[in-house]
N, C-alpha and C positions, 0 to 999 in steps of 0.2 A: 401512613397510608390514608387516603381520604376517602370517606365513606360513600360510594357512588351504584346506584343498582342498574349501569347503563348492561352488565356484561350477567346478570343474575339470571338470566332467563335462560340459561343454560343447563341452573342447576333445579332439574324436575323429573319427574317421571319414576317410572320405576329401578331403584340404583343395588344391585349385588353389591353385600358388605362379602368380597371373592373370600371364599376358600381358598389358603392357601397351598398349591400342590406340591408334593414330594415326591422325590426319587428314591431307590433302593438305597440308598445312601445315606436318606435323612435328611437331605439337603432340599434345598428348595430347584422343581424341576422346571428349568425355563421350557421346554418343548411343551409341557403340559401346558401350563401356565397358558400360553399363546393358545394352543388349543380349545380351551374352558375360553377366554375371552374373546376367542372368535364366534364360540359357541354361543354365547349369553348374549352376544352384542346379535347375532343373526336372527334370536329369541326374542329383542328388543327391548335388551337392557339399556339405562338412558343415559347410566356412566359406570364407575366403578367406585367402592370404600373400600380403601386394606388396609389393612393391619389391625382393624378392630376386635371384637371378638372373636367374630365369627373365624377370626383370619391367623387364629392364636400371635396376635403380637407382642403380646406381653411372654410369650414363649420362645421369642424370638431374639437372637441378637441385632443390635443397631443395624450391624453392618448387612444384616437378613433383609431387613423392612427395606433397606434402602434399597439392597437390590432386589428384590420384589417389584419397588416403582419402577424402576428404571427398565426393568422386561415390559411391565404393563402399559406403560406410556410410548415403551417404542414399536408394543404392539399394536396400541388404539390409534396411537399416527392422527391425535386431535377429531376422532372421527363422535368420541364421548367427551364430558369429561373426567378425571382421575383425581380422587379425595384422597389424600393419603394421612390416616391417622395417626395423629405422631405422639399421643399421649402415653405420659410417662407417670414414676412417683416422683422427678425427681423434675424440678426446671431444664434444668443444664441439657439432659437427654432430649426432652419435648423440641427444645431450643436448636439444638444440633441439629433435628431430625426436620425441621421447620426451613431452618435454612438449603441443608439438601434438596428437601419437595421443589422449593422456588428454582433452584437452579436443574433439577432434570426437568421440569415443567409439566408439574401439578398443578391443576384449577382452584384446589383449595387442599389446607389444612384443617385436620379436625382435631377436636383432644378431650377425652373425660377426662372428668374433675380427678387429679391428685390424692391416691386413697392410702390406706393401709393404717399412716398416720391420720391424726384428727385436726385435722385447719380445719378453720373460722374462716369464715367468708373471704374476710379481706386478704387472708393468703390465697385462698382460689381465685381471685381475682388479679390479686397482682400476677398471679401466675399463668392465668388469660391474657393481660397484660402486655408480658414478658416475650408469650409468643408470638401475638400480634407483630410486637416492634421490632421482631429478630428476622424478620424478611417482607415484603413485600407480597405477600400473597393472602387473602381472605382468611379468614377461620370461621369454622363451623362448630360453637361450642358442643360437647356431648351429654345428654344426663341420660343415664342410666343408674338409677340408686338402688335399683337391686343386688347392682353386683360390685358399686365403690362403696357404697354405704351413706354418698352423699348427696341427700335430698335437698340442692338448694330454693330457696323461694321462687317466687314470682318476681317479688322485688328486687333480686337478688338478679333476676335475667334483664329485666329492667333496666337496669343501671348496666348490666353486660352491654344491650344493645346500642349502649348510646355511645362505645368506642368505638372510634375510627379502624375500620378492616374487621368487625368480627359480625359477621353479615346473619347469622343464625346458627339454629340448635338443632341437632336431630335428640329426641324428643322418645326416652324407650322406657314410656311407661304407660299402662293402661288407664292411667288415671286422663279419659278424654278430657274433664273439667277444666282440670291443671292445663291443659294443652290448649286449653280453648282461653283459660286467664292468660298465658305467658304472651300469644299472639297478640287479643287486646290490649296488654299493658307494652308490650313491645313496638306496635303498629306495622302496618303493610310491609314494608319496607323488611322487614326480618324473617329469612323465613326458616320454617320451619318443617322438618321430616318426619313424619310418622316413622316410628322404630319396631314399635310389633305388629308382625306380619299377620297376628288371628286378629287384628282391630284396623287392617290398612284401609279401609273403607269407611268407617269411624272416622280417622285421623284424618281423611279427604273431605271428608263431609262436615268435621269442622275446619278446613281451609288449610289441611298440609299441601303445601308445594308438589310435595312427591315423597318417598318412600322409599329408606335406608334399609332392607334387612337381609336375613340370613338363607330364609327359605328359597330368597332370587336366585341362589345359584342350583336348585333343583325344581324349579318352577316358574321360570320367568315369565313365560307365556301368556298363561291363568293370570295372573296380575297385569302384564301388562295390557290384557284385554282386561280387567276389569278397570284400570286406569283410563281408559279409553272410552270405555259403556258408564263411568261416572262423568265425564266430561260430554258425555252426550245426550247429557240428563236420561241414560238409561239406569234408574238405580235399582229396578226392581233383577234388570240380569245380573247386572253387578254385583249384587246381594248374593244371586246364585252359584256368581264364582265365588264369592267370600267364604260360602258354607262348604264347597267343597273342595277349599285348599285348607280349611280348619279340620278338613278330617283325616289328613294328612297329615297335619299337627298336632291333633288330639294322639297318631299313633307315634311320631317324632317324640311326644314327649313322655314316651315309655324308656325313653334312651336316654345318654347324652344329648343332645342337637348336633354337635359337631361333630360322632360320631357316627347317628343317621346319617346326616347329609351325603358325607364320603363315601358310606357303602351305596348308598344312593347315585352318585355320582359315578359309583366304581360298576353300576350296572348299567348304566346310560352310556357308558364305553370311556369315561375320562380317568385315566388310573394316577389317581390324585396320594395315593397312599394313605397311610392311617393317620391318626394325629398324634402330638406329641403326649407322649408319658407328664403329668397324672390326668389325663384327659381318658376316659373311657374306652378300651380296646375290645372290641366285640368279639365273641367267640363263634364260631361254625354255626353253632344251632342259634345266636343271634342273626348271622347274616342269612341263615336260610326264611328267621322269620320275618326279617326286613325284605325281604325278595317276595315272600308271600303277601305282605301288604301291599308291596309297589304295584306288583300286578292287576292290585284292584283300581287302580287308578290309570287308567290308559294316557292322560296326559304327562306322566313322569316318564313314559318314553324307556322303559327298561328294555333291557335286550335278550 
């Protein structure tokens, strides 16, 4: 693949890493599914990420993720674009799930670093590598080291950016500094996603492209007007969406996140089901207190 930023402009704005929804069955619900991304995209979401975390894909089987894409991209009909994250612990999976995305027609691949076991750079790299050359379509490396455990350098991105097809990072960590070294050492050309949604004004304001996260799929709005009033050199309003999507945050993270989200989601009218076991299953007198917070916020649209 030859490294070219003619078709990059696509990828900005504000992007739902989607919840993924269920049916009474455990299965994944395509009528939901379309529903929630009709929903988010008429919100003004700028594309879609799945299978990441927020998306329980590491909960999932192959043959889940894939068809997850395959609903989502026949629902978005090219109208966003579809990241489909395909990271694994294992190459061979990453690689399988790499070649699928290119052929239902995903805009990009993403993939966090390879955790559990403990590689050294040069295996997270060949294994960057590996995905890159196993299809034809972009990759979007991931860091997130709070939850693989793998904190790589600057240097370390560095040297990522300079392979043919792997065009940028989505970036989930608060450390703006880092996020501000990886761009300078990377240059223009790579870019780069703000990952946490209580610093996506931060992450804009040192020069992310746009904005990967979880809270998009229960407040897309709020962001995407503050993406808008940043680009408009309003940052003093911007600032005021910031504080008051972090207050939703600040109560989000008395929970799981993924198991807010859902009841969240499951009062705005999208019966997305619960998430999968050992993921946090909330009990009556939690979803009555999460209903009691929602309603202090008029923008989550509870019903």
């Amino acid at each position: 693949m030859t490294k070219t930023t003619s078709n990059y402009e696509q990828f900005k704005g504000i992007i739902p890493a989607l919840i993924t929804p269920y049916g009474a069955d455990g299965g994944i619900s395509d009528s939901v599914t379309r529903q929630l991304v009709r929903h988010l995209i008429s919100q003004g979401a700028a594309g879609f990420y799945l299978s990441g975390s927020t998306g329980e894909g590491f909960l999932q089987s192959t043959e889940e993720r894939q068809q997850l894409l395959e609903i989502v991209i026949d629902e978005v009909k090219n109208e966003v674009p579809v990241i489909a994250h395909v990271g694994a612990m294992d190459t061979a999976t990453a690689v399988q799930l790499t070649r699928h995305a290119h052929t239902a027609g995903a805009a990009a691949v993403s993939a966090v670093t390879p955790f559990y076991y403990k590689h050294g750079p040069e295996q997270v790299m060949r294994h960057y590598i590996d995905i890159v050359e196993a299809a034809d379509i972009p990759l979007i490396a991931y860091h997130i080291p709070g939850l693989t455990g793998s904190n790589a350098s600057v240097d370390f991105y560095k040297e990522l950016s300079q392979v043919d097809g792997i065009i940028g990072l989505k970036f989930t960590s608060t450390n703006v500094f880092e996020m501000q070294q990886i761009m300078d050492s990377c240059g223009e050309d790579f870019l780069v996603f703000n990952g946490p949604d209580e610093i996506c004004l931060a992450g804009l304001t040192m020069g992310a492209c746009g904005a990967i996260g979880s809270t998009y799929n229960i407040m897309t709005a709020p962001f995407t007007e503050l993406y808008r009033l940043f680009h408009a050199g309003k940052l003093e309003e911007a600032r005021t969406i910031q504080y008051e999507v972090n207050r939703v945050i600040r109560e989000l993270l008395r929970y799981d996140f993924i198991a807010f989200e859902r009841e969240i989601l499951r009062l705005q009218g999208f019966e997305v089901g619960s998430p999968r076991k050992p993921i946090q299953q909330l009990t009556d007198a939690q979803r009555a207190d999460i209903y009691e917070v929602a309603k202090r916020f008029s923008f989550l649209n509870v019903k």
